[in-house]
C-alpha positions in Angstrom: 63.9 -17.6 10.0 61.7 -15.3 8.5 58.5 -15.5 7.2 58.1 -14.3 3.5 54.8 -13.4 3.5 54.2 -9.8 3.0 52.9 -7.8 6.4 49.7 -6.9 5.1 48.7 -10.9 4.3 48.5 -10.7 8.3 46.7 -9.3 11.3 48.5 -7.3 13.8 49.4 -10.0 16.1 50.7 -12.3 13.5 47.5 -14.6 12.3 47.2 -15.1 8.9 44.5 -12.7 7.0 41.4 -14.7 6.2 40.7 -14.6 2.7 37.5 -12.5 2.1 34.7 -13.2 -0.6 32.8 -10.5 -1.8 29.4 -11.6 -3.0 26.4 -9.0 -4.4 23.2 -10.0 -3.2 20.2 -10.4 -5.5 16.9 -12.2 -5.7 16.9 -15.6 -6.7 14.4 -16.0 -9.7 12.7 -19.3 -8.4 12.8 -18.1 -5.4 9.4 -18.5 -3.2 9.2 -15.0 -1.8 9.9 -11.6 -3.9 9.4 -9.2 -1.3 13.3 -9.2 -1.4 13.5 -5.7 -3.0 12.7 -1.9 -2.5 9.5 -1.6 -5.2 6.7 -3.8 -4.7 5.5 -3.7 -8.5 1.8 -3.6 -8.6 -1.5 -2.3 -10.4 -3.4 0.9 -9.9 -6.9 -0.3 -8.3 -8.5 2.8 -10.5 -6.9 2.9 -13.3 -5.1 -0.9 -14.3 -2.0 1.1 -14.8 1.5 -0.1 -13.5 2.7 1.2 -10.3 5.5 0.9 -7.7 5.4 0.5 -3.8 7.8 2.5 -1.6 7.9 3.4 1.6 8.4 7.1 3.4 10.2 7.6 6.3 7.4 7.2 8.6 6.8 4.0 7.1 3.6 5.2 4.9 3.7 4.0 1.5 3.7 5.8 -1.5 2.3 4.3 -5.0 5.4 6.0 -7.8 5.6 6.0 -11.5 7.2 3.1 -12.2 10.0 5.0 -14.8 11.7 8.4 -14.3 11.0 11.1 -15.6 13.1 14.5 -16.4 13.2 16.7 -13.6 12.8 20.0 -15.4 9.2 18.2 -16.4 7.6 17.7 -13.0 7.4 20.7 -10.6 9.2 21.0 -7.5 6.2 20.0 -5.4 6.0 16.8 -7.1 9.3 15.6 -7.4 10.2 12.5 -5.5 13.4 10.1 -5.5 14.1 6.5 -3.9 17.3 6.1 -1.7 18.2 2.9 0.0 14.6 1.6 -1.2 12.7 4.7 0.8 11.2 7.3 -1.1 11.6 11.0 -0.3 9.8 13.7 -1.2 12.0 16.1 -3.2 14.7 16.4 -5.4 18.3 14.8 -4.9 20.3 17.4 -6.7 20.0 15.0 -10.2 18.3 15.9 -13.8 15.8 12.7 -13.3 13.0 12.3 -10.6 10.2 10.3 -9.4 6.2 10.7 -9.7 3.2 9.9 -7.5 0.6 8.2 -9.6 -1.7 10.1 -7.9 -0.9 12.9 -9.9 -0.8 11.0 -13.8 -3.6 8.7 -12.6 -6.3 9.2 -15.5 -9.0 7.8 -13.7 -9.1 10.7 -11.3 -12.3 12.9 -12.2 -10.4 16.6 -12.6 -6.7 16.1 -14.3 -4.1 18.6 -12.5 -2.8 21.5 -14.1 0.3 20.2 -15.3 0.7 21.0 -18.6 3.9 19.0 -18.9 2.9 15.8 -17.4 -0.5 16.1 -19.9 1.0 13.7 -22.8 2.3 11.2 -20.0 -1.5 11.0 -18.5 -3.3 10.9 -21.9 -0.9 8.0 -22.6 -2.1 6.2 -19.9 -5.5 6.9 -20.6 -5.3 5.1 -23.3 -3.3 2.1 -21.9 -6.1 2.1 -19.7 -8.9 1.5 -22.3 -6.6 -1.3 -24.2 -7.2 -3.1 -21.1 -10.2 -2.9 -20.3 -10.9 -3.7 -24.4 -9.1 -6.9 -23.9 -10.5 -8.2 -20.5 -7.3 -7.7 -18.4 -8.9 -5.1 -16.3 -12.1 -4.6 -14.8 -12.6 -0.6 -13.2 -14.1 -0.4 -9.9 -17.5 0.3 -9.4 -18.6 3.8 -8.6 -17.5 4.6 -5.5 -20.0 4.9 -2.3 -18.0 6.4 -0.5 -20.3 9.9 1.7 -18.5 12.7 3.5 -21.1 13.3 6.5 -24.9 12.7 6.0 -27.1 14.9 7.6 -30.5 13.1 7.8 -30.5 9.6 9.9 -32.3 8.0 6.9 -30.2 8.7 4.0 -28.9 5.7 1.7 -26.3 3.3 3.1 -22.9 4.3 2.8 -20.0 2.1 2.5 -16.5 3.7 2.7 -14.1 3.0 0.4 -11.3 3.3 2.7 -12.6 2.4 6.1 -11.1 2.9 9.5 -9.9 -0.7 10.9 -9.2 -0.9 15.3 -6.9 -4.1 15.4 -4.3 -4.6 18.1 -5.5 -1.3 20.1 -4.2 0.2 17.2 -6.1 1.9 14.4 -5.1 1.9 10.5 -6.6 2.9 7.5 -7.1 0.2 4.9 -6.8 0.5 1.1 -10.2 -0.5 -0.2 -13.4 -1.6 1.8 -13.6 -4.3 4.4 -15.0 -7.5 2.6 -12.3 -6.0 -0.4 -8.8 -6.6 1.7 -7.2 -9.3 0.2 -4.7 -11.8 1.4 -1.1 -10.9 -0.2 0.1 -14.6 -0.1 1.5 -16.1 -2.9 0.1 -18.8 -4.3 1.3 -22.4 -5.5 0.8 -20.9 -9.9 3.2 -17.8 -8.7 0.0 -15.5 -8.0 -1.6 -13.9 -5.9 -4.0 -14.9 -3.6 -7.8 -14.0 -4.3 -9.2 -15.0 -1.4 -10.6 -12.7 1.4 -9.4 -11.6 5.2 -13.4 -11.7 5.6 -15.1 -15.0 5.4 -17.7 -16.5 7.2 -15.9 -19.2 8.9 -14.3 -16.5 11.2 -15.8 -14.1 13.7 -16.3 -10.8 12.0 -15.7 -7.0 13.6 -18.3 -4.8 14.3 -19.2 -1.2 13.2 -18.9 1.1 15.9 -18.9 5.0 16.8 -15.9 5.9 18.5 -14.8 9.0 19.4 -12.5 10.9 16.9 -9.9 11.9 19.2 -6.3 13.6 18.4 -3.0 13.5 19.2 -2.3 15.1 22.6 -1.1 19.1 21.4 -3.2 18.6 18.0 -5.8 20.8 17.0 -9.4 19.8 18.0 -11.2 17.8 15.2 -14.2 18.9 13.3 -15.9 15.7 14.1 -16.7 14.4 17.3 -17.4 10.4 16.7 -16.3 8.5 13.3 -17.3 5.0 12.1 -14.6 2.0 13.3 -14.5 -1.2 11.8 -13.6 -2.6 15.4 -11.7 -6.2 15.8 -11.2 -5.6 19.4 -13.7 -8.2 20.3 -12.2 -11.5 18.0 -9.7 -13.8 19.5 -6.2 -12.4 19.5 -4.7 -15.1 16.8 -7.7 -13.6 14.3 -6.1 -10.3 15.0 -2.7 -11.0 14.0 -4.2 -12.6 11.0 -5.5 -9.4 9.9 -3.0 -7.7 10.6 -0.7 -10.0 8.7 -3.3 -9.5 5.8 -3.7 -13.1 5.5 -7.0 -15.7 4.3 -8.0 -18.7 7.1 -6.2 -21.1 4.3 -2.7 -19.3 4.2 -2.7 -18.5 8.5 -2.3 -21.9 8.6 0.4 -22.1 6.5 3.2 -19.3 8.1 6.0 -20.8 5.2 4.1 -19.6 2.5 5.4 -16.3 1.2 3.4 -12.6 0.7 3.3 -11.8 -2.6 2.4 -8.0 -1.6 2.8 -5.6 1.2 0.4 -5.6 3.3 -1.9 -2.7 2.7 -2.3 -1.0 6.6 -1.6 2.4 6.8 -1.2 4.2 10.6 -4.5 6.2 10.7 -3.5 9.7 11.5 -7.0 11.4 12.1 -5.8 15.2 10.8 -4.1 13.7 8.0 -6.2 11.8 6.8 -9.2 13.8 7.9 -11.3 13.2 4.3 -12.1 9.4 5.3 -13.5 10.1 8.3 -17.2 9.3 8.6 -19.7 10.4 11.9 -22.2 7.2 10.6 -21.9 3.7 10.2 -22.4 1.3 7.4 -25.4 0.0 7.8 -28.9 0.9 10.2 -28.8 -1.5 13.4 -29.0 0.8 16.6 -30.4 -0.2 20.0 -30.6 1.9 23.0 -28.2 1.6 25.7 -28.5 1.9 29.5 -27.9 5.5 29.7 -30.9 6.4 27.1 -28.3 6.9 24.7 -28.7 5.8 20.6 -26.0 3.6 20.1 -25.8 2.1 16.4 -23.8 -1.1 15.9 -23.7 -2.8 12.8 -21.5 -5.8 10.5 -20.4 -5.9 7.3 
């Protein structure tokens, strides 16, 4: 007898066809994490402004406008779009594109020359000063950040984004040391405001290490530069750094991140501006070889 069933209702060797469901992912809205998509929405640290997260193809991230904008408004050299959640410098052959903040940010000290973008930044200007009328946001204070001090007795200098040795691996964090803040989410849906530094945990110490370069890069201008070094604290205190975590939510390794974590791969040519040849604060003592060796904490 045979079967009525038509041939394509079965595999090639006779088994029935198993019926297949097709289901479209998504984030569930009371869901704990929400790290389950391609831009992490945040806040401009300068300017209170509404920005998105991406990340380039050698996982660097990248803070975007959060809207698009028409491509025949942004030049060519600052045209950006997002496929499969990683953002790419350059056009993708359509009429809309994506913008660095950097570029809009009003609370950068010399606008560019983009005449088109110049409505877009003036709006945001203002956006800016509604919230800092109303309380919502606070700017940062000025920023302490010094290239490379000539005299040995100048004022402290505290760098805005400081060079961090964790792992035997150096990164460049977003905002000063005792500023990194733990991107867990908390029980009210926020996030946390807590700390990595505290001072129930062993803290880094300042250091001059030399500024070496890839092997085939150029030489570098600079011969020593100012670490934040975590080589010396237990390994588990590492990995909570490096996990951008508090003491209270290392504990807890169910409790979701609210926020990428904010370490970027230090490249020392690329990213040649934050380098600094002194540390933070004046503790030296000689070592055996006569040598001034300055060593400092936060």
């Amino acid at each position: 007898m045979r079967s009525t069933s038509s041939p394509a209702a079965r595999y090639w060797d006779g088994s029935p066809l198993a019926h297949r469901v097709r289901r479209s992912l998504h984030v569930s809205p009371d869901g704990v994490s929400r790290l389950l998509r391609c831009g992490q929405g945040d806040r401009c640290r300068e300017c209170g402004n509404r920005i998105e997260w991406y990340h380039r193809g050698a996982q660097r991230p990248v803070r975007l406008h959060p809207h698009e904008l028409s491509a025949a408004r942004v030049p060519a050299g600052c045209r950006w779009h997002v496929s499969s959640g990683v953002a790419y410098r350059g056009g993708d052959g359509s009429s809309w594109c994506r913008l660095p903040h950097a570029v809009i940010c009003p609370a950068q000290d010399v606008p560019p020359a983009l005449p088109g973008l110049a409505g877009l930044r003036r709006s945001l200007a203002v956006n800016t000063r509604r919230l800092i009328d109303a309380g919502a946001f606070a700017p940062p204070p000025a920023s302490l950040d010094c290239p490379a001090p000539r005299r040995e007795n100048s004022a402290v200098c505290r760098p805005a984004r400081p060079i961090v040795q964790l792992l035997y691996v150096r990164y460049l964090a977003a905002r000063p040391v005792d500023d990194i803040q733990c991107v867990a989410r908390t029980r009210r849906r926020q996030r946390c405001t807590s700390t990595l530094l505290s001072p129930d945990s062993p803290a880094g110490v300042w250091r001059l290490l030399p500024a070496t370069a890839a092997s085939g890069q150029l030489a570098l201008p600079a011969a020593v530069m100012a670490v934040y070094d975590l080589s010396g604290v237990p390994y588990a205190e590492q990995l909570r750094w490096r996990a951008q975590r508090c003491l209270q939510h290392a504990a807890i390794p169910t409790v979701a991140d609210l926020a990428v974590a904010d370490w970027e791969p230090f490249d020392p040519l690329r990213h040649h501006e934050h380098i600094h040849n002194r540390l933070p604060a004046h503790t030296r003592r000689p070592d055996p070889a006569g040598r001034a060796h300055q060593e400092s904490r936060p």
